[in-house]
C-alpha positions in Angstrom: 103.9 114.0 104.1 101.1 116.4 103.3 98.6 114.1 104.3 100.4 113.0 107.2 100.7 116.3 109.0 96.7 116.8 108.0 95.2 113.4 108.8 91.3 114.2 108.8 92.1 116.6 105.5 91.1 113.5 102.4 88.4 112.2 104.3 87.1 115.2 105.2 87.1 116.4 101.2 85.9 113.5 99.9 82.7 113.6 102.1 82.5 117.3 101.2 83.4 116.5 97.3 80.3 114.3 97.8 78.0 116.0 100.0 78.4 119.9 98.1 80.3 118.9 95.0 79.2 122.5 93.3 80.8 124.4 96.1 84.0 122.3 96.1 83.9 122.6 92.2 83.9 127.0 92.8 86.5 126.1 95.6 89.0 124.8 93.0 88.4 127.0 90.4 90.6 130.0 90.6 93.7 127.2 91.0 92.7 126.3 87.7 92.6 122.9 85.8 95.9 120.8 86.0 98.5 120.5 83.1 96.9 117.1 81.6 98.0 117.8 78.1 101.7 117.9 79.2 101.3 114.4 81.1 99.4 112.8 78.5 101.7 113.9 76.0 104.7 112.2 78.0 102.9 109.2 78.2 101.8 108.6 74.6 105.7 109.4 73.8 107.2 107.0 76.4 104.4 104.3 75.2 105.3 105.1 71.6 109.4 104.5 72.8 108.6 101.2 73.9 109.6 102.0 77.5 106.0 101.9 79.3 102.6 100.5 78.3 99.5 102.6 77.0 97.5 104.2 79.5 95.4 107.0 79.1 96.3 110.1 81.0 92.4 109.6 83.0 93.4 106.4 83.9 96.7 107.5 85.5 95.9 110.4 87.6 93.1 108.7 89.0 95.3 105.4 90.2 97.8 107.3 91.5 95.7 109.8 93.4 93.5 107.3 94.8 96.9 105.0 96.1 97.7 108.1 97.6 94.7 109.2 98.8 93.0 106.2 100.0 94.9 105.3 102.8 94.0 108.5 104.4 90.3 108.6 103.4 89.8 105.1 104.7 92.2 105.4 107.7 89.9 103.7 110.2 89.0 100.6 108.1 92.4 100.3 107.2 93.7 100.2 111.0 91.3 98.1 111.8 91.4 95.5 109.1 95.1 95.3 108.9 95.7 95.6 113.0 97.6 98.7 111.8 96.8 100.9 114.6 99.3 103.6 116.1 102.7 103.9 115.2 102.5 100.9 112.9 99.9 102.8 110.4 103.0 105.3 110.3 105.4 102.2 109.6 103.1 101.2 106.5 103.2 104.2 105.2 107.3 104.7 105.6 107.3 101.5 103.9 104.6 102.3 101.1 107.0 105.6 100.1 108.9 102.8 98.6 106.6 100.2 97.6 104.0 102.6 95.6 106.8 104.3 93.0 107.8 100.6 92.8 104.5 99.1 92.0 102.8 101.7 89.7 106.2 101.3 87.3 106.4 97.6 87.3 102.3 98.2 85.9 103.6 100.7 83.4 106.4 98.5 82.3 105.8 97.2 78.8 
């Protein structure tokens, strides 16, 4: 939704991420670094219960933020390559609330 009601916001980072990444880096710093250690620790204990496969916490946040993310950064490909353009780019991504949870937990099942 985030993303939604700021389409140009992702790509526009990532070219910025790319173009001055030691200004974005001083742009993110006073909200800090993110809680990794908690999420890593619930990983290695739900891998250790049997109930998901081993993944390191890198590995995670970055395939989850990028099947997030991507869609918006590469809006225009995506249109175009999948003939996805006005309201049915909105349709995909009604319908990819649903299939995203679903797909990233049937790659974390055991």
């Amino acid at each position: 939704a985030f993303h939604r009601e700021r389409p140009y916001l992702a790509g526009f980072l990532a070219a910025e991420f790319h173009a001055e990444p030691e200004r974005m880096t001083a742009i993110l710093a006073p909200v800090g670094t993110p809680p990794l250690g908690v999420l890593a620790r619930q990983l290695e204990a739900a891998a250790k219960a049997g109930t998901m496969r081993r993944i390191s916490v890198e590995q995670f946040v970055v395939t989850l933020i990028g099947a997030i993310i991507l869609p918006f950064v590469l809006r225009p490909l995506i249109t175009n390559l999948l003939s996805l353009h006005g309201e049915r780019f909105d349709e995909f991504l009604d319908e990819r609330t649903t299939v995203l949870p679903e797909f990233i937990l049937a790659g974390l099942r055991p």
